[in-house]
C-alpha positions in Angstrom: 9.1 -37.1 -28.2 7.8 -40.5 -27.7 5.6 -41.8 -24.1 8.2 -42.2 -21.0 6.9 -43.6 -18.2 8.1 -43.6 -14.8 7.2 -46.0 -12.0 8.5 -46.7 -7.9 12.2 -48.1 -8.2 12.0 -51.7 -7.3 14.6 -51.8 -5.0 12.0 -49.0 -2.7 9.0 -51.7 -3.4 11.3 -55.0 -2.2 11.9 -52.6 0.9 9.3 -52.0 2.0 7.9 -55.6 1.4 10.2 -56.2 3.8 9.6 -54.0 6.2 6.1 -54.9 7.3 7.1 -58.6 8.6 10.3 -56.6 10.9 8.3 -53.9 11.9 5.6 -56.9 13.4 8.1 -59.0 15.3 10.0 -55.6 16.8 6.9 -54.7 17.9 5.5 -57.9 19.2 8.8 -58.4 20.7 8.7 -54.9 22.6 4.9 -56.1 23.8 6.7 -59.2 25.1 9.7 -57.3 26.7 6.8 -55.1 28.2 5.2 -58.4 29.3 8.1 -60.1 30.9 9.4 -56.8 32.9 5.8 -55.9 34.2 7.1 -56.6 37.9 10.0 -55.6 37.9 10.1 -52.4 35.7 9.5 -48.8 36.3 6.9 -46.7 34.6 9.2 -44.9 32.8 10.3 -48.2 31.1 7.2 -50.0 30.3 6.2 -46.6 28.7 9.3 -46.9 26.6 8.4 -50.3 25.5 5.0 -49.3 24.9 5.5 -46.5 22.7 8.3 -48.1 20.7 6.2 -51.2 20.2 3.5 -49.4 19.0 5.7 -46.8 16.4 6.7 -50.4 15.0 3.2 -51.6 14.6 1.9 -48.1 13.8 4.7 -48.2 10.7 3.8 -51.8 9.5 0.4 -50.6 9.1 1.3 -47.5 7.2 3.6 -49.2 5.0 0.8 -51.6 4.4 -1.5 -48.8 3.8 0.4 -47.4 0.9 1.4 -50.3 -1.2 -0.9 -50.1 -4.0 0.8 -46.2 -4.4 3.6 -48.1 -5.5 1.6 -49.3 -8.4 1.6 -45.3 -9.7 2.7 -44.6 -12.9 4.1 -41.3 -14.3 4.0 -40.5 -17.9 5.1 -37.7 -19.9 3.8 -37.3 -23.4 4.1 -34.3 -26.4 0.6 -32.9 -24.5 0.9 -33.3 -20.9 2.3 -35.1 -17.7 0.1 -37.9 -16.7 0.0 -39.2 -13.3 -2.2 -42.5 -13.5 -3.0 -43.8 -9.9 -3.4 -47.8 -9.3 -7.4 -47.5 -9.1 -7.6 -46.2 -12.6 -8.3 -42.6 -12.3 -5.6 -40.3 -13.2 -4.0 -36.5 -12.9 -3.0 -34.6 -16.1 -1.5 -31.5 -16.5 -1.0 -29.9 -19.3 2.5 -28.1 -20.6 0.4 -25.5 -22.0 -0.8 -24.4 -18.3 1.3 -22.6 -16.0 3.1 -25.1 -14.1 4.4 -24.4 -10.3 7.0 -26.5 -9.0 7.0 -27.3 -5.6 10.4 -28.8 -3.9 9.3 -30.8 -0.4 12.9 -31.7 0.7 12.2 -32.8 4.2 8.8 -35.4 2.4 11.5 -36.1 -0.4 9.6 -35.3 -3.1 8.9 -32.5 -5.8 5.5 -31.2 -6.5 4.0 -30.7 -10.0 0.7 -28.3 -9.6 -1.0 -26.9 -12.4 -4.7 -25.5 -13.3 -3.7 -23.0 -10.3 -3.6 -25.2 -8.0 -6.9 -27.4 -8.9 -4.6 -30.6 -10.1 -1.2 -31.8 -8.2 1.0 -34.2 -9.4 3.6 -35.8 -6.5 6.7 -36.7 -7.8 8.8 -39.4 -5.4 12.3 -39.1 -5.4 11.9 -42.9 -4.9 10.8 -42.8 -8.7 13.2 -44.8 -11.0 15.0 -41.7 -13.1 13.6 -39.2 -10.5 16.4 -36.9 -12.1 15.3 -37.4 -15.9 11.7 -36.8 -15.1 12.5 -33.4 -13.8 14.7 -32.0 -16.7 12.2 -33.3 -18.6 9.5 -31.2 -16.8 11.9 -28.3 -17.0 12.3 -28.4 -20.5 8.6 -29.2 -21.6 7.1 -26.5 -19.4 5.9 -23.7 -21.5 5.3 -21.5 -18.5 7.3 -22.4 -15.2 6.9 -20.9 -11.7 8.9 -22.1 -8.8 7.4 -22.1 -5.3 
């Protein structure tokens, strides 16, 4: 079997790239609405602009926090799966091990842990052929456990 690697889906990256700028101007825009109605509004209302102002800027910053993830790289080889992280250290587990597979619906991803637990792996559903790297797990693993 030759390398495969897997990366973010580009669509996912352009997305969130474009994110950050409308998540700033909902929430500088929910600051101004909170400024403008500071007469004339209720509590209850400038609490609602408050909090929704601030899940916009508290997104935008998040988003902007993981954007070099996006730079991940998944590779499967004959030896082992290979996660290699943007700062240029990387996870690899071995299909010799015993492999657990962990499903996170709700986080929309699937887990890959192996060494008994001392290495994990994060598999994105957001990874382009998502579906493809997970036969291939399946079918490399010489010793697969489901969690």
């Amino acid at each position: 079997m030759e390398k495969r690697d897997f990366k973010v889906a580009r669509w996912f990256v352009w997305m969130n790239y474009a994110l950050i700028p409308l998540s700033l101007l909902l929430a500088v825009f929910m600051y101004w609405a909170l400024l403008v109605a500071w007469n004339t509004a209720t509590i209850e209302q400038m609490v609602l602009f408050a909090v929704v102002g601030s899940g916009f800027l508290v997104g935008a910053i998040y988003t902007i926090k993981i954007l070099p993830r996006f730079q991940d790289t998944i590779t499967v080889t004959d030896e082992a799966l290979i996660h290699r992280l943007a700062d240029g250290h990387s996870v690899a587990i071995s299909w010799d091990e015993e492999i657990v597979l962990r499903n996170r619906a709700f986080l929309g991803r699937l887990e890959v842990i192996g060494g008994y637990g001392e290495r994990m792996i994060k598999l994105e559903h957001q990874l382009d052929g998502y579906h493809d790297l997970v036969a291939l797990i399946q079918a490399r693993a010489g010793r697969l456990r489901r969690h």
